[in-house]
PAMARRO-996037 format. One record per atom (N, C-alpha, C, O): atom name; x, y, z. Coordinates in steps of 0.05 Angstrom, whole numbers, plus 32768, in hexadecimal, padded with zeros to 4 digits. Example, Ala and Ser with C-alpha at 12.3 -4.5 7.8 and 13.67 -1.06 7.14 Angstrom:
BEGIN
+------+------+------+------+
| lopa |   xx |   yy |   zz |
+------+------+------+------+
|    N | 8108 | 7F8E | 809C |
|   CA | 80F6 | 7FA6 | 809C |
|    C | 8108 | 7FBE | 809C |
|    O | 811D | 7FBE | 80A9 |
|    N | 8101 | 7FD3 | 808E |
|   CA | 8111 | 7FEB | 808F |
|    C | 8102 | 8001 | 809D |
|    O | 810C | 8017 | 80A1 |
+------+------+------+------+
END
This chain:
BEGIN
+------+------+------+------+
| lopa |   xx |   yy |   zz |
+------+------+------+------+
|    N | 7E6A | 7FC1 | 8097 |
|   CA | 7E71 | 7FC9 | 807D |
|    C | 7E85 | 7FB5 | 8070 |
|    O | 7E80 | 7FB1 | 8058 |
|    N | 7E98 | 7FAA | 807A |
|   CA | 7EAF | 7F9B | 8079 |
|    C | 7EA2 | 7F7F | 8072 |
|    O | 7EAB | 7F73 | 805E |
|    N | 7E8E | 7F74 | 8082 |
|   CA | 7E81 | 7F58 | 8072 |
|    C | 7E72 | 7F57 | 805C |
|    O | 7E74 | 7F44 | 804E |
|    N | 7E61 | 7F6D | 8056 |
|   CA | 7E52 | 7F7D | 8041 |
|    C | 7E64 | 7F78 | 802D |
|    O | 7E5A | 7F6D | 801A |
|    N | 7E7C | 7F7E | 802B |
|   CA | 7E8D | 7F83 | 8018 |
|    C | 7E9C | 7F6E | 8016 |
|    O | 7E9B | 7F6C | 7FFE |
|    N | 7EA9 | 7F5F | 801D |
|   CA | 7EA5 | 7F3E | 801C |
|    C | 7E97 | 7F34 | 800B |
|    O | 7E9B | 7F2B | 7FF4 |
|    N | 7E82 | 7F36 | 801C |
|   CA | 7E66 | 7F1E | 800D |
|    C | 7E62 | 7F23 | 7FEA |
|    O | 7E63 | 7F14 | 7FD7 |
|    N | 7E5C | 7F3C | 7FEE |
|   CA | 7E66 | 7F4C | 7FD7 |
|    C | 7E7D | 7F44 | 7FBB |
|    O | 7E78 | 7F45 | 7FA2 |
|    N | 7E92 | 7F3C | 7FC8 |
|   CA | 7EA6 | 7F28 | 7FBD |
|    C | 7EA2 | 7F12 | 7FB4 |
|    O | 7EA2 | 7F08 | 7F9E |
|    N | 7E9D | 7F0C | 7FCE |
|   CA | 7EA7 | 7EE5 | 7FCE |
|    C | 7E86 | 7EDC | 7FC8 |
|    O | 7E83 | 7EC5 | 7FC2 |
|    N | 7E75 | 7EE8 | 7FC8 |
|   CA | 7E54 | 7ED8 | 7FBA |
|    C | 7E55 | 7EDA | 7FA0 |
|    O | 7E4C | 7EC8 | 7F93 |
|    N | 7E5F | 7EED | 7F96 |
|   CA | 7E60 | 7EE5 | 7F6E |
|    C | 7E75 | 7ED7 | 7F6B |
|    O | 7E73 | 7ECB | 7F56 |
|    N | 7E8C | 7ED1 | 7F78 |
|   CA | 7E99 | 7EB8 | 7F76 |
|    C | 7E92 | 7E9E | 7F79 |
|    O | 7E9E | 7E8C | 7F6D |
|    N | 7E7B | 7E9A | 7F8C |
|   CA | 7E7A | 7E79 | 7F8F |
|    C | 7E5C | 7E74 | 7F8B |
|    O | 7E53 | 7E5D | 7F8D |
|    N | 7E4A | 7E8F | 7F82 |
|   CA | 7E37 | 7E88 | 7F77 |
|    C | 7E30 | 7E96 | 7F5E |
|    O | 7E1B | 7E8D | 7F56 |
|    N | 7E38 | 7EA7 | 7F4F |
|   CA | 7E34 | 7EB5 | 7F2E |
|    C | 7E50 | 7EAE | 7F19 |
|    O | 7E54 | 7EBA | 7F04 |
|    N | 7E61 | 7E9A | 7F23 |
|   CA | 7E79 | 7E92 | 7F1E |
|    C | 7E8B | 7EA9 | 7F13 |
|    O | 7E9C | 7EA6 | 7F02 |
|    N | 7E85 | 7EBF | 7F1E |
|   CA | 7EA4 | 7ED5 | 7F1A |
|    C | 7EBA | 7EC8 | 7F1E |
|    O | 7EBE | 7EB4 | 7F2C |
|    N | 7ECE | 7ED7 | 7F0D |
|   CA | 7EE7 | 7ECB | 7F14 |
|    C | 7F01 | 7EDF | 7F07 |
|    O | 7F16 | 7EDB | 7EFA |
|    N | 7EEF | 7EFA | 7F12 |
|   CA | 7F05 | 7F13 | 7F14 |
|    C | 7EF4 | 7F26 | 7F35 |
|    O | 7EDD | 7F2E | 7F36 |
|    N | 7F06 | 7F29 | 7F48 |
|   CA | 7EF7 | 7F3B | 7F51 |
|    C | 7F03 | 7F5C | 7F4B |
|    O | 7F1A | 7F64 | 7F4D |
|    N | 7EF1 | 7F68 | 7F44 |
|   CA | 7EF9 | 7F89 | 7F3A |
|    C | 7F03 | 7F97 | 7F57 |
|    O | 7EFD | 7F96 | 7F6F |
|    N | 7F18 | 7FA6 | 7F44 |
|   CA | 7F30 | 7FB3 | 7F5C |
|    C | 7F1A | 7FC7 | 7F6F |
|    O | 7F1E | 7FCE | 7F86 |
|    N | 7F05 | 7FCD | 7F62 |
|   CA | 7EF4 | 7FE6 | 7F75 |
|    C | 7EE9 | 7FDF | 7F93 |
|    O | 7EE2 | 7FED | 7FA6 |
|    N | 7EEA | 7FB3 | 7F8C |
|   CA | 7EDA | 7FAA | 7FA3 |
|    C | 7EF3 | 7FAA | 7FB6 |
|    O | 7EF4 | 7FB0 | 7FCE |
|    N | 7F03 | 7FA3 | 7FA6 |
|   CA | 7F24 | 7FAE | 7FBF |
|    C | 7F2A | 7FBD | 7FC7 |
|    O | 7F38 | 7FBD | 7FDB |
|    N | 7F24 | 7FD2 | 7FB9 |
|   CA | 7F2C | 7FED | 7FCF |
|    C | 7F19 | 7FF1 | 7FD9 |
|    O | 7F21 | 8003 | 7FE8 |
|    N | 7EF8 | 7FEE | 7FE0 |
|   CA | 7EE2 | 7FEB | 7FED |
|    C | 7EEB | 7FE2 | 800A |
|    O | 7EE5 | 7FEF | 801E |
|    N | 7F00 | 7FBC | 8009 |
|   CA | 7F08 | 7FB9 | 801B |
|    C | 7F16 | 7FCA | 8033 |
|    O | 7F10 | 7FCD | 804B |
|    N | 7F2D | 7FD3 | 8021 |
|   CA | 7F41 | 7FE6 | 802C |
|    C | 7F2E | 7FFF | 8035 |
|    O | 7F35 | 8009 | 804A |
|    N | 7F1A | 8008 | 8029 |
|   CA | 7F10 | 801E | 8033 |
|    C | 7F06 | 801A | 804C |
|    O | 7F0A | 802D | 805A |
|    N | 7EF3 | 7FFF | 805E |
|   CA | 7EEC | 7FF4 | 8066 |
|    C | 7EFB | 7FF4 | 8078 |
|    O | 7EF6 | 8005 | 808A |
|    N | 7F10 | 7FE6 | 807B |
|   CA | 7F28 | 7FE2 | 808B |
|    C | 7F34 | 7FFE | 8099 |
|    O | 7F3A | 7FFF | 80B1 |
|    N | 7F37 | 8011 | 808A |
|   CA | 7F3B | 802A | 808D |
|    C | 7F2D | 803A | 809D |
|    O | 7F38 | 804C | 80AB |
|    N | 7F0C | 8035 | 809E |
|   CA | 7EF9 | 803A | 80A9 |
|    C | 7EF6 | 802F | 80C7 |
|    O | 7EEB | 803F | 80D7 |
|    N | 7EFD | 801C | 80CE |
|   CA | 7F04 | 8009 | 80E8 |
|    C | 7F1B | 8015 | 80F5 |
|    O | 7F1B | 800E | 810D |
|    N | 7F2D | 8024 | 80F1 |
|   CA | 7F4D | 8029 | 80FF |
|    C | 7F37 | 803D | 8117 |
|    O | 7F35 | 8037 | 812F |
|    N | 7F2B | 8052 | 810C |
|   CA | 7F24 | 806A | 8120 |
|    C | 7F16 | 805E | 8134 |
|    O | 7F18 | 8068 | 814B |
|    N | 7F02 | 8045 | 812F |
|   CA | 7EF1 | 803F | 8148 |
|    C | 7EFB | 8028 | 815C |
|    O | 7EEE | 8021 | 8170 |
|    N | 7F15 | 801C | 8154 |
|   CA | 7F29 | 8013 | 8168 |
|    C | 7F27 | 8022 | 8182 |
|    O | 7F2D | 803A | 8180 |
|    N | 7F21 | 801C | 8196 |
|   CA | 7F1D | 802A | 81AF |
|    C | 7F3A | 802A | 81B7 |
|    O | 7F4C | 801F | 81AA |
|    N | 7F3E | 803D | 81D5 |
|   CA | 7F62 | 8041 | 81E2 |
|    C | 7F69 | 8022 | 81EB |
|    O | 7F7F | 8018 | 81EF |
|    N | 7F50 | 8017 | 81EE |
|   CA | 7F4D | 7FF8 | 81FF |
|    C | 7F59 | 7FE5 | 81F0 |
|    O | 7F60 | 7FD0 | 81FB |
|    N | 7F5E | 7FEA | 81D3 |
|   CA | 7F69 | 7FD7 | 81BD |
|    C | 7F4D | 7FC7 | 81B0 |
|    O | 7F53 | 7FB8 | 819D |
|    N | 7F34 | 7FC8 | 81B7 |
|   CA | 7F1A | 7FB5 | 81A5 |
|    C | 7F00 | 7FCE | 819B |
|    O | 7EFB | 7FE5 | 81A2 |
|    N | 7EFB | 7FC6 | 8192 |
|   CA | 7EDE | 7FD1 | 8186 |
|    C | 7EC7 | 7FDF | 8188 |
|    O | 7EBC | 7FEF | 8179 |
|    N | 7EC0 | 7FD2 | 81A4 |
|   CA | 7EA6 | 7FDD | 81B3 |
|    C | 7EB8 | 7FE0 | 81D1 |
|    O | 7EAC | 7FD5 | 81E4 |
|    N | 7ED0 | 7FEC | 81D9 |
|   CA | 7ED6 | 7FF4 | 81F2 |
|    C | 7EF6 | 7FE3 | 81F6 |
|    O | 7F08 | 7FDA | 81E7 |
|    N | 7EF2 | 7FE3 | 8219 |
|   CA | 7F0C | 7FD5 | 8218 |
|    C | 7F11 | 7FB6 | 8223 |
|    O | 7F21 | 7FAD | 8233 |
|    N | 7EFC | 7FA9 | 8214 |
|   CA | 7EFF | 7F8A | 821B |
|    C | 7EF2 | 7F88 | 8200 |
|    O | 7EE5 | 7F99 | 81F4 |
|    N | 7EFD | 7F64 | 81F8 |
|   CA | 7EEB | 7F66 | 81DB |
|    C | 7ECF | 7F5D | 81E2 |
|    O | 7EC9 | 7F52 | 81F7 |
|    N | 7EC0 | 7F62 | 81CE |
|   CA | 7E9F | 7F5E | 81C9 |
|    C | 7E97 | 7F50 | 81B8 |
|    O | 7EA9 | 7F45 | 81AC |
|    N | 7E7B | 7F46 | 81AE |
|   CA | 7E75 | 7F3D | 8191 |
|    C | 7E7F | 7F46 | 817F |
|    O | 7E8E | 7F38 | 8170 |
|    N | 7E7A | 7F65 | 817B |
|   CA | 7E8D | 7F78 | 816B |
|    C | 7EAE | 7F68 | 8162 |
|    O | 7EB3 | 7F60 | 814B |
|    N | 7EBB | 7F66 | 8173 |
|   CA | 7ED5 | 7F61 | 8166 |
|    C | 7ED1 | 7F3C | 8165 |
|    O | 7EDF | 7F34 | 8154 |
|    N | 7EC4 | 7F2A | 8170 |
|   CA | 7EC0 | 7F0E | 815D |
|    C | 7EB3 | 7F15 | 8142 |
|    O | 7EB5 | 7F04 | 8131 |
|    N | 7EAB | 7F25 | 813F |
|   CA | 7E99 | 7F2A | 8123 |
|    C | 7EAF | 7F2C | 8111 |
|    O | 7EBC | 7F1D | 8103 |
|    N | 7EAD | 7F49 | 8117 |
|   CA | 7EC5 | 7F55 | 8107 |
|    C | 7EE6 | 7F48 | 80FE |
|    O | 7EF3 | 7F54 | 80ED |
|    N | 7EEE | 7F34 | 8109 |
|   CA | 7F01 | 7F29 | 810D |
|    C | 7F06 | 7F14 | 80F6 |
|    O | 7F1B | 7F0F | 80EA |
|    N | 7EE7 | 7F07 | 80F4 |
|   CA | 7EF0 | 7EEE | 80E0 |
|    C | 7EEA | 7EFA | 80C5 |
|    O | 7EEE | 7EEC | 80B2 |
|    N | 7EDA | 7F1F | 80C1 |
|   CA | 7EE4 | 7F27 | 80A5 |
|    C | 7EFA | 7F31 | 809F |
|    O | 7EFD | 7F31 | 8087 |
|    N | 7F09 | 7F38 | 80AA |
|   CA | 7F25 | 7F44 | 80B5 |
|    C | 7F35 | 7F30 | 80AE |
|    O | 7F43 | 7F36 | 809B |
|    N | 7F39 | 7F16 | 80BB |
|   CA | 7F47 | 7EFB | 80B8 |
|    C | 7F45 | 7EF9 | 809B |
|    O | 7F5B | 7EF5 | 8090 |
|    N | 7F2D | 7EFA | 8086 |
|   CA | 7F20 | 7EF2 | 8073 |
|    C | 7F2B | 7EF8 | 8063 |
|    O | 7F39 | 7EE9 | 8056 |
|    N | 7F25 | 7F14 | 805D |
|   CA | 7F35 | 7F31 | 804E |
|    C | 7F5D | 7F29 | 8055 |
|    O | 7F6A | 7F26 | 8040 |
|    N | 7F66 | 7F28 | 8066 |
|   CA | 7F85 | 7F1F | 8065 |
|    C | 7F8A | 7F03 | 8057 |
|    O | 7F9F | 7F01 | 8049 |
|    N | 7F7A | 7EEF | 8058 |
|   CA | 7F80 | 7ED3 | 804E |
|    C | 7F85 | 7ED7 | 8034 |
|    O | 7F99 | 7ED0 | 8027 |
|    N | 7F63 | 7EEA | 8029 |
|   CA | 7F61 | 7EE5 | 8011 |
|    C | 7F70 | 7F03 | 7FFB |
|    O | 7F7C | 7F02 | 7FE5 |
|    N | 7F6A | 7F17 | 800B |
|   CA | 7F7F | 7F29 | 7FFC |
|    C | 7F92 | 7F34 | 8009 |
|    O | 7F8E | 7F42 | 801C |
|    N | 7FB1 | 7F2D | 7FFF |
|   CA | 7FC9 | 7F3C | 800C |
|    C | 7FC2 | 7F4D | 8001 |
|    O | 7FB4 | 7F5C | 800F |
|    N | 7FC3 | 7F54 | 7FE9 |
|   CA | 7FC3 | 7F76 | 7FE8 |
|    C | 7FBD | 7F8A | 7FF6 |
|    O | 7FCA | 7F9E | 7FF0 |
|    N | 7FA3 | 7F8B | 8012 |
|   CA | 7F98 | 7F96 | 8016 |
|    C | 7FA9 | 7F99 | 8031 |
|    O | 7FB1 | 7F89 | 8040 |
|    N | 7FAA | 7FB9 | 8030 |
|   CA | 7FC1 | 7FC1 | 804C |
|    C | 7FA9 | 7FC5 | 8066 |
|    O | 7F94 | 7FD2 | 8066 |
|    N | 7FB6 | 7FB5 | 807A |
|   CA | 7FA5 | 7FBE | 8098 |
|    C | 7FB4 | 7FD1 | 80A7 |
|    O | 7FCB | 7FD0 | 80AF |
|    N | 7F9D | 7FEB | 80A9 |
|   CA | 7FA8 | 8004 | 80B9 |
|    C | 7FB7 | 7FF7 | 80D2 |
|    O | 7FB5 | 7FE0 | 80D9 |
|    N | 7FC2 | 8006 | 80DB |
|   CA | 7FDD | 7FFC | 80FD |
|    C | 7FC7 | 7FF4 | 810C |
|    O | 7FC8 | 7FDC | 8112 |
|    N | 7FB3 | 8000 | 8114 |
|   CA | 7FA5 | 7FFD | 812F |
|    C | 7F92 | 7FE2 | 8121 |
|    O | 7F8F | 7FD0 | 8132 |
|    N | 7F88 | 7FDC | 8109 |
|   CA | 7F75 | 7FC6 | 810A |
|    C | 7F87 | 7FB4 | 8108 |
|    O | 7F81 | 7FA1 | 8117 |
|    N | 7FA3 | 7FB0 | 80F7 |
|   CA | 7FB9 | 7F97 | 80FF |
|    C | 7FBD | 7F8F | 8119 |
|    O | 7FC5 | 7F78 | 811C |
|    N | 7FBA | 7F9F | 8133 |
|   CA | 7FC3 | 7FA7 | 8144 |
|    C | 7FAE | 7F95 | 8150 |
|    O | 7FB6 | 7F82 | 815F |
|    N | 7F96 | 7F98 | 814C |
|   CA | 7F7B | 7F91 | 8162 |
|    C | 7F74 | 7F71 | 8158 |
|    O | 7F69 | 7F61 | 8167 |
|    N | 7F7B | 7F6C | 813B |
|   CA | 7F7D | 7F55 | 8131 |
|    C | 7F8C | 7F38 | 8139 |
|    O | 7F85 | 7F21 | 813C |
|    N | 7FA9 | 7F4C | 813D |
|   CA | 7FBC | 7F37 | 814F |
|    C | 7FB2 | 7F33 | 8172 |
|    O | 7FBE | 7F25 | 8183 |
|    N | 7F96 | 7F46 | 8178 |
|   CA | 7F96 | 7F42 | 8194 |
|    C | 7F7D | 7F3C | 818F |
|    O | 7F70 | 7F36 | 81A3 |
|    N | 7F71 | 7F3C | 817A |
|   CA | 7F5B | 7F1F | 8176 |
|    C | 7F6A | 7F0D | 817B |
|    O | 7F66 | 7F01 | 8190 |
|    N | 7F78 | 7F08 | 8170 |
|   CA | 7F83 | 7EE4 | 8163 |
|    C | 7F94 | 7EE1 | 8178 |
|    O | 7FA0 | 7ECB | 817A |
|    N | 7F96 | 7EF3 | 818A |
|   CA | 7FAF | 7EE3 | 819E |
|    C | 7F92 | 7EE1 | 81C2 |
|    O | 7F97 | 7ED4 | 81D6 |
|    N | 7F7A | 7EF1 | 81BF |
|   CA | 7F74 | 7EF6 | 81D1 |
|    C | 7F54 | 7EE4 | 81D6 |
|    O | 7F4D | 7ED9 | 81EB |
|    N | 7F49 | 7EE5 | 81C3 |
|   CA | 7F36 | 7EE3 | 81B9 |
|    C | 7F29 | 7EBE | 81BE |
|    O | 7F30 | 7EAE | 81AD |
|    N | 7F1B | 7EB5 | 81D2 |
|   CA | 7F1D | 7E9D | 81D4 |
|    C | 7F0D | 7E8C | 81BA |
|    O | 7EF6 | 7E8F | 81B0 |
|    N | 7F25 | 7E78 | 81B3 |
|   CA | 7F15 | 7E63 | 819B |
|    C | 7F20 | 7E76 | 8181 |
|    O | 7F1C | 7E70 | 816A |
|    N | 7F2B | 7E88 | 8187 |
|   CA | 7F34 | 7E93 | 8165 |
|    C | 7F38 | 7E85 | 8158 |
|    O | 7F27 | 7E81 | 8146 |
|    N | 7F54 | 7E72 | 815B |
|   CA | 7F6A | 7E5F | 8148 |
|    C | 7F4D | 7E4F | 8143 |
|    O | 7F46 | 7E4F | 812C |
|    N | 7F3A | 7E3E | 8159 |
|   CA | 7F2A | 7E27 | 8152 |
|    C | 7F19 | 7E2B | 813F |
|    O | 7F14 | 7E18 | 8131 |
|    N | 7F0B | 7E45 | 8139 |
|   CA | 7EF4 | 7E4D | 812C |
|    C | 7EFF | 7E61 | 8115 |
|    O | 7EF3 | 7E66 | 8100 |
|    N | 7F16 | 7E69 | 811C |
|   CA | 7F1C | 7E79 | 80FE |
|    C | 7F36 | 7E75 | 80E7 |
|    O | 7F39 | 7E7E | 80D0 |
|    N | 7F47 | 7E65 | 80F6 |
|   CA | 7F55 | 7E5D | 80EA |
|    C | 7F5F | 7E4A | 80D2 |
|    O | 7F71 | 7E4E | 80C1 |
|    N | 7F4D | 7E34 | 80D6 |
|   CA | 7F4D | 7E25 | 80BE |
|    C | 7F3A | 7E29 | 80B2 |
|    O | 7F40 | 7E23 | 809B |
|    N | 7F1A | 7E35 | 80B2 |
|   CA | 7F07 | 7E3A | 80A5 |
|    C | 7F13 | 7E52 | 808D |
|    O | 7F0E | 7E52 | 8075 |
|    N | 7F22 | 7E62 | 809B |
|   CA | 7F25 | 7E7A | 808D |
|    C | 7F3C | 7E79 | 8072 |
|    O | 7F3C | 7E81 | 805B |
|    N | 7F56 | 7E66 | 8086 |
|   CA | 7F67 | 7E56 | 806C |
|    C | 7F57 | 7E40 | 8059 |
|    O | 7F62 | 7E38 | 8044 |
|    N | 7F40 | 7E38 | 8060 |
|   CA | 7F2F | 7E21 | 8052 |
|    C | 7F1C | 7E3F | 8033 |
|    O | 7F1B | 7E3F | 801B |
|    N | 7F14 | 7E4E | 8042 |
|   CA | 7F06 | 7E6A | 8033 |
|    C | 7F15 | 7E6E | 801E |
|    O | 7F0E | 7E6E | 8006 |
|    N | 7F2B | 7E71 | 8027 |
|   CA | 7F45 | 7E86 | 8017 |
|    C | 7F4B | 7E73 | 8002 |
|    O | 7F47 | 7E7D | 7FEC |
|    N | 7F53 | 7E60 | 8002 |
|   CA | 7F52 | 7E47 | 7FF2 |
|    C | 7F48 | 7E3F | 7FDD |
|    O | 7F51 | 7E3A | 7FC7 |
|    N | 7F28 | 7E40 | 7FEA |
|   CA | 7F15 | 7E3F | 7FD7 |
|    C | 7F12 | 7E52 | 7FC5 |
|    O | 7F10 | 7E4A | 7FAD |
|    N | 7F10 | 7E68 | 7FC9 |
|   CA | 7F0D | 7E81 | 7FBD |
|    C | 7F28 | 7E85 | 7FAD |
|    O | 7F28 | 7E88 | 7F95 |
|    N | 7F3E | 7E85 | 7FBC |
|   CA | 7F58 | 7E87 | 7F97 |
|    C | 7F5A | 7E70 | 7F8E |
|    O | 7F6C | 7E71 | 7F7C |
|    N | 7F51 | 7E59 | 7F90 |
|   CA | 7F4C | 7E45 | 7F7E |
|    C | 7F32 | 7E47 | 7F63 |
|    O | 7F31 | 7E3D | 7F4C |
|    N | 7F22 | 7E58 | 7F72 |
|   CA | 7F0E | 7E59 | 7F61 |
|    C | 7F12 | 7E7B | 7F5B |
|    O | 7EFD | 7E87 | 7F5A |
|    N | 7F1F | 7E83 | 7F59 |
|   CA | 7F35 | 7E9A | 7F45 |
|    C | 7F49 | 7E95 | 7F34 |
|    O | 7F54 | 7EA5 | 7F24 |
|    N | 7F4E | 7E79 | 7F39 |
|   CA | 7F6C | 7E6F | 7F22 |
|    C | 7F81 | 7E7D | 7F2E |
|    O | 7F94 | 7E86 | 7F21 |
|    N | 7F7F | 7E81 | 7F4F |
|   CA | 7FA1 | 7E8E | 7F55 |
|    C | 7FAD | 7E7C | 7F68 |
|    O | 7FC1 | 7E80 | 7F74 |
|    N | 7F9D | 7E68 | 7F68 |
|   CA | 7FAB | 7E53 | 7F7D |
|    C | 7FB9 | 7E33 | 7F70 |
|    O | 7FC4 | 7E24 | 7F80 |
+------+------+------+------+
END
């Protein structure tokens, strides 16, 4: 649901040249985000208690959604599983870190907020 709603975003930005996104697709996010806290397992990941595809997936829309909107508050438990992506997760920093600051970039530049 969480990339859905993304794509959602950021495709009429870099292909129908929007250059407002409407507050409804933001709280979509947050709803999204909101939606993820309950299926946090006791294990700390997604699908149990080691991570899976599930949390590489989920992780670089997560990363995505923080780069590109502060506004948008992460429930305790998905901040929580985020920092144990990014601290646990092998190749995080290599594969998501500058792509995602390179994303974020692009996208409030091509908003006029950068």
């Amino acid at each position: 649901m969480l990339f859905t709603r993304m794509k959602n975003i950021l495709a009429p930005i870099f292909f129908e040249n929007v250059r407002e996104i409407p507050p409804e697709k933001v709280k979509g996010l947050q709803e999204s985000l909101d939606l993820m806290e309950p299926i946090i397992h006791e294990g700390g990941w997604l699908a149990g208690s080691h991570p899976t595809i599930a949390d590489c997936c989920c992780v670089a829309s997560v990363s995505t959604v923080v780069a590109i909107f502060p506004e948008v508050r992460l429930p305790a438990k998905v901040a929580a599983w985020l920092k144990r992506c990014q601290s646990e997760l092998p190749g995080y920093d290599e594969i998501n870190t500058d792509n995602i600051k390179k994303l974020a970039e692009a996208v409030l530049a091509t908003l006029g907020k950068k």
